[in-house]
C-alpha positions as CSV (number, residue, x, y, z in Angstrom):
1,X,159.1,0.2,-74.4
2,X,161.5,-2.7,-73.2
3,X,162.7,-3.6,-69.7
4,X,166.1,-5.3,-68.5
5,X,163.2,-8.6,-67.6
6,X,161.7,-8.1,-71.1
7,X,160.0,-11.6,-72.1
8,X,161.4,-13.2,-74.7
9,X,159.1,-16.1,-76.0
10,X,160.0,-19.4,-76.5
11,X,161.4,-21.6,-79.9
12,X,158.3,-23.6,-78.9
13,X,154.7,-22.3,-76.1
14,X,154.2,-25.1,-73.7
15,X,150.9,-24.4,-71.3
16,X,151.8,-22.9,-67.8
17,X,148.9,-24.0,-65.3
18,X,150.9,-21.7,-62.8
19,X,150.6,-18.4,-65.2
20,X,148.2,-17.1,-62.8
21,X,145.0,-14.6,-62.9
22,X,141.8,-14.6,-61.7
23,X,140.3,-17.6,-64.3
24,X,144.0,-19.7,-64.6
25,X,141.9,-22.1,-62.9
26,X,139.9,-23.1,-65.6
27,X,141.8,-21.8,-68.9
28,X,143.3,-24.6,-71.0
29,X,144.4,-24.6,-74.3
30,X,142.5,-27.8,-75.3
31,X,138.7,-28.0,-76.1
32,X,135.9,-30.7,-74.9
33,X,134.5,-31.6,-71.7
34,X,136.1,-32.3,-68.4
35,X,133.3,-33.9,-67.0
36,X,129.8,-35.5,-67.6
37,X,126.7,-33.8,-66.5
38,X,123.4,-33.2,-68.1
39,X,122.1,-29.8,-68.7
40,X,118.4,-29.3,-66.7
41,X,115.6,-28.7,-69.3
42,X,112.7,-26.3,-67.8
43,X,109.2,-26.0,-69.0
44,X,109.2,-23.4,-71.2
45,X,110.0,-23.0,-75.1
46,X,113.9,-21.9,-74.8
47,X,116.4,-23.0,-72.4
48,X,119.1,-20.7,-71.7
49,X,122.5,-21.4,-70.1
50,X,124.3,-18.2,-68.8
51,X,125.6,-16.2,-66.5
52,X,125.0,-12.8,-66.0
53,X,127.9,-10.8,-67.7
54,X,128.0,-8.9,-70.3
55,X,127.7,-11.2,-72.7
56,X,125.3,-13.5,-70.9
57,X,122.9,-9.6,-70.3
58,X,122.5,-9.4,-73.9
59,X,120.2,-12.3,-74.1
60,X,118.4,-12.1,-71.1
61,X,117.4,-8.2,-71.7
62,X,116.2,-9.5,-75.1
63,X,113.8,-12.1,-73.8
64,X,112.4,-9.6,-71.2
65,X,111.6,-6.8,-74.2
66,X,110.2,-9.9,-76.0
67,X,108.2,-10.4,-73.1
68,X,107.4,-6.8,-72.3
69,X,105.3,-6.7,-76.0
70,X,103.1,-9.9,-74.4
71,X,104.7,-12.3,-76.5
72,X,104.2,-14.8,-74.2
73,X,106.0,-17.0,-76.8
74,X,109.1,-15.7,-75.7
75,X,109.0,-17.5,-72.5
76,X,112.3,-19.3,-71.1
77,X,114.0,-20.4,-68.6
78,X,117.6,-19.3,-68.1
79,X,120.2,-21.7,-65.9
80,X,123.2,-20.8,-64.1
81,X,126.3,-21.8,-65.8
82,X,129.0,-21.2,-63.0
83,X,132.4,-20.2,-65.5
84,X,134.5,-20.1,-62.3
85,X,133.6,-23.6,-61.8
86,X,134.1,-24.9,-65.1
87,X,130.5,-25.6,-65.3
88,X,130.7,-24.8,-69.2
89,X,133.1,-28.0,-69.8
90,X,130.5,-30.2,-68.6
91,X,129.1,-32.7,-71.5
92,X,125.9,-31.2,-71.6
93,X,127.0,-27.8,-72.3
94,X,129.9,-28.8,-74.6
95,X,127.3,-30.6,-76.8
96,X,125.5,-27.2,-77.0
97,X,128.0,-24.7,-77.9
98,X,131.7,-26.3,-78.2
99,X,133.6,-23.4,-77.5
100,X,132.8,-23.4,-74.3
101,X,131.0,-19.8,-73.6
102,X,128.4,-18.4,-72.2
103,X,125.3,-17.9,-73.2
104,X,124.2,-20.6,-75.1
105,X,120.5,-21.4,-75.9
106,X,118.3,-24.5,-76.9
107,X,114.8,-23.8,-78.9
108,X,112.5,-26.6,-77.9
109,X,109.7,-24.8,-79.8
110,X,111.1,-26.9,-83.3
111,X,112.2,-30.4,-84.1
112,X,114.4,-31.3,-83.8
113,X,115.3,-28.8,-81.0
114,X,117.7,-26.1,-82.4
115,X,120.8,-24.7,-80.6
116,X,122.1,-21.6,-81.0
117,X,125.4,-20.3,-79.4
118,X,127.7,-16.9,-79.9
119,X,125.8,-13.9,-78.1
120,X,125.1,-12.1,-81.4
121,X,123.7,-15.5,-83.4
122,X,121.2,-16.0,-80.4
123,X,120.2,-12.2,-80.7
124,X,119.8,-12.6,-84.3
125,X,117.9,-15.7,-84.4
126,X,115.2,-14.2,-81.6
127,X,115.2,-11.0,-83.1
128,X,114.0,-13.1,-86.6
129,X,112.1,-15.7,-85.4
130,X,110.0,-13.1,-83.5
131,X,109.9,-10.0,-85.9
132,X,110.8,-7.5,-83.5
133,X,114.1,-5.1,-82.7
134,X,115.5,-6.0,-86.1
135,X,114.6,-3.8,-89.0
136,X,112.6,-5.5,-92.4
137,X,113.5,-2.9,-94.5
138,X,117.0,-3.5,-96.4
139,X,119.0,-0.1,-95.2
140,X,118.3,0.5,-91.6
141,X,118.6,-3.4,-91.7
142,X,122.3,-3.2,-92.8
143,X,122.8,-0.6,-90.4
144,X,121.4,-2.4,-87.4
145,X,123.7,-5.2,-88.5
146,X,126.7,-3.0,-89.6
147,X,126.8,-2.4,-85.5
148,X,125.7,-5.7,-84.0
149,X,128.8,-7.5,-85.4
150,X,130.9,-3.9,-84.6
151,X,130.4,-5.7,-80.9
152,X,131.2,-9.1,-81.8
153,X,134.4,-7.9,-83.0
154,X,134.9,-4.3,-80.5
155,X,134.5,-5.9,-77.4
156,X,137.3,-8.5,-76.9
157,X,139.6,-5.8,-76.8
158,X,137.5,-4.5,-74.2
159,X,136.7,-7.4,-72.1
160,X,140.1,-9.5,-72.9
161,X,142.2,-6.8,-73.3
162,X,141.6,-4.0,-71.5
163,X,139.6,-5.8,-68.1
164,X,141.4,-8.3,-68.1
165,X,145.0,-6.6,-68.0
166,X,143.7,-3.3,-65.8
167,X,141.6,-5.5,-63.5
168,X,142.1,-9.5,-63.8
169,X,145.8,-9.9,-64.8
170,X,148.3,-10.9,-61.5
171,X,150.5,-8.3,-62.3
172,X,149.9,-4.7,-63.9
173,X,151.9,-4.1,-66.9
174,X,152.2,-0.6,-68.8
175,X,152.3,-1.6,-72.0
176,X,149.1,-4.1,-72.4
177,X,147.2,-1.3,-70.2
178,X,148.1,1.3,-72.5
179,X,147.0,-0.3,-75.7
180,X,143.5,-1.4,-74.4
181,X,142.9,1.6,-72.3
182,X,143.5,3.4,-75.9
183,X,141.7,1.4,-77.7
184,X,138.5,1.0,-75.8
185,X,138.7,5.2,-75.6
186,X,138.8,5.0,-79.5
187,X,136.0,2.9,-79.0
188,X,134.1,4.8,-77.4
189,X,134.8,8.1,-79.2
190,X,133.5,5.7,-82.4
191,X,130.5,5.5,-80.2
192,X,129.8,8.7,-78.8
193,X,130.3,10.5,-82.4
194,X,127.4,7.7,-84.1
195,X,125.4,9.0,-81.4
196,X,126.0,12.6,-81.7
197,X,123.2,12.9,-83.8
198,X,120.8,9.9,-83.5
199,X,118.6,8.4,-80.5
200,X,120.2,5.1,-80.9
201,X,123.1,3.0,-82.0
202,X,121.8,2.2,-85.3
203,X,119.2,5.1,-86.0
204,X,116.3,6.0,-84.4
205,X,114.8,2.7,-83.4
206,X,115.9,0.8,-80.2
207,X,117.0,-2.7,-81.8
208,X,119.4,-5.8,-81.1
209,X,122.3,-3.9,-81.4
210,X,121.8,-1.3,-78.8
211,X,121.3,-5.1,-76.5
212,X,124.5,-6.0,-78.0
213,X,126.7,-3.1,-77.0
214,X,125.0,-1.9,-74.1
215,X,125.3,-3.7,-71.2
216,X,129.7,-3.6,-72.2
217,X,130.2,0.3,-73.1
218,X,126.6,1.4,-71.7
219,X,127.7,0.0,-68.5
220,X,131.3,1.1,-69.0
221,X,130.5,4.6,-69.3
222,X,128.0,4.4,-66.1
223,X,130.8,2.7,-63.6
224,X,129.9,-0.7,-63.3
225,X,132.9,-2.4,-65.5
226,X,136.7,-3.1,-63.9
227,X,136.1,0.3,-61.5
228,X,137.5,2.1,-64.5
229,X,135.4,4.9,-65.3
230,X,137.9,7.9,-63.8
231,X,140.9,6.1,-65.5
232,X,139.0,6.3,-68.9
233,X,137.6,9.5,-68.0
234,X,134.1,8.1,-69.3
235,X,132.2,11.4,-68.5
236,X,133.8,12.9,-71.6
237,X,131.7,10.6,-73.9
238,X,128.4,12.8,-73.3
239,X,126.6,11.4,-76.0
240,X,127.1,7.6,-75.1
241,X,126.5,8.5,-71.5
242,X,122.7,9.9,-72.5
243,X,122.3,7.0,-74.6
244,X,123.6,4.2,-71.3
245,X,121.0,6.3,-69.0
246,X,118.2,5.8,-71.8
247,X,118.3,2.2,-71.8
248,X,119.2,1.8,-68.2
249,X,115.8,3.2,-67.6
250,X,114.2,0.4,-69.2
251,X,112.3,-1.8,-67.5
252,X,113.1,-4.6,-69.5
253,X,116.7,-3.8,-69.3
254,X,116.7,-3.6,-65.6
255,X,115.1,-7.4,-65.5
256,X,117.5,-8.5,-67.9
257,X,120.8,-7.3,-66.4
258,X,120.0,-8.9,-63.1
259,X,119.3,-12.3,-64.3
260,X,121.9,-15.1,-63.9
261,X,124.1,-12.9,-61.7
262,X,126.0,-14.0,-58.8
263,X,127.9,-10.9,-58.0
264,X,127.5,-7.5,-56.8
265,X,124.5,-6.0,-54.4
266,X,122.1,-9.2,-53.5
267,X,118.9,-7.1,-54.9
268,X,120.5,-7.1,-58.2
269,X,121.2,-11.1,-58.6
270,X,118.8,-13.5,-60.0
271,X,120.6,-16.4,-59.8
272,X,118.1,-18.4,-61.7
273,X,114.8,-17.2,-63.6
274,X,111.6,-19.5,-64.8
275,X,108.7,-17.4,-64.3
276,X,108.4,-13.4,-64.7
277,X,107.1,-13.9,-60.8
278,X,110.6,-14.4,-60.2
279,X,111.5,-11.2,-60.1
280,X,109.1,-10.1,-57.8
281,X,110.1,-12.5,-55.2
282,X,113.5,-11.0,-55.7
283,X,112.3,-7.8,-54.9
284,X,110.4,-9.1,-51.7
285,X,113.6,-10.8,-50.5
286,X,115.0,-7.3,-50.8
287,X,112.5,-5.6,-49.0
């Protein structure tokens, strides 16, 4: 499709600070810090710096189904990192994950301290170092890993593509909807056919990669991504709709979703969590 105002790039891409969109504040095309500020450092074994998207949910619901089998081990505290505010180019963060993304996680339970950044290496490394929602045996192993990095790589065209240009972007343009919105509904047909005949994403055992691609197309296919569920037509996807509802249910998944969020319905933001009290004190605030 071309237009009579088609762009045509340059010889040579200098940055536009003016380009516009909801985060033009704080993209750049450099990397480092902007500013210097330490990260706070809580009491308990792993320190988590997030915020409660997608991304940021896939952590926090796998500490609270740690915590849910009494592994008291699992303990952590999780810290606001405010992206609008370009709170993840302060030092302190930057010398934790130098890309610059949320979550990113410290484990003060070994010496040195470890850190571990990328959503899906943080899930990994739990999901080992605690022996739980990652399968031992070789094959459903694979499998549970075949889908886990599935996310890593679906998603951005998800999240960066399709949200951004249907719901973030200053203007709306046919084209980049198109391709997105067809992808992601490739996406989720991929999905919905795995799950045509199995409980969960990668068999019949809830594991790490249901956390990874849950609280994106889970939450996609229950309404609660870019107000895009009657464009995409979501309800066809019956399969990967039983499946969302399934782990919505969870209690663990309902702790972790809310934790580090600063938008939508006040009940379901926890700005901040260090004690599993927390969350009852949320709950009498919303009383």
């Amino acid at each position: 499709m071309s237009t009579s105002d088609s762009y045509t790039p340059p010889r040579v891409w200098t940055w536009d600070q003016a380009s516009g969109g909801k985060f033009a504040g704080i993209n750049r095309p450099t990397a480092g810090a902007t500013h210097e500020q330490k990260l706070p450092i809580g009491k308990h074994p792993h320190q988590l710096y997030s915020l409660g998207t997608p991304n940021g949910q896939k952590v926090t619901i796998l500490f609270e189904e740690l915590l849910s089998l009494g592994l008291d081990d699992a303990e952590y505290d999780a810290w606001l990192i405010d992206i609008s505010e370009g709170e993840q180019f302060s030092s302190g963060f930057v010398e934790i994950n130098p890309n610059s993304k949320i979550p990113a996680m410290v484990d003060h339970s070994v010496d040195p301290p470890a850190r571990v950044f990328e959503s899906g290496a943080i899930l990994l490394y739990l999901a080992e170092k605690f022996g739980h929602f990652l399968p031992e045996k070789p094959g459903p192993r694979t499998e549970c890993l075949n889908w886990l990095f599935w996310q890593m790589g679906a998603a951005p065209f998800l999240g960066g593509g399709f949200g951004h240009f249907y719901a973030y972007a200053p203007e709306k343009l046919q084209y980049p909807i198109d391709r997105y919105a067809m992808e992601t509904k490739r996406q989720l047909d991929v999905l919905d056919r795995e799950l045509a005949d199995r409980e969960y994403i990668a068999g019949d055992t809830f594991t790490i990669a249901d956390m990874a691609i849950w609280p994106w197309y889970g939450q996609l296919v229950l309404g609660r991504l870019y107000d895009a569920a009657e464009f995409l037509q979501v309800e066809s996807y019956s399969n990967v709709m039983r499946w969302a509802k399934a782990l919505d249910a969870r209690e663990a998944v309902r702790r972790g979703r809310i934790v580090n969020r600063t938008f939508g319905r006040p009940e379901l933001q926890l700005h901040e969590r260090h004690d599993s009290s927390d969350f009852e004190l949320k709950r009498s605030d919303a009383d």
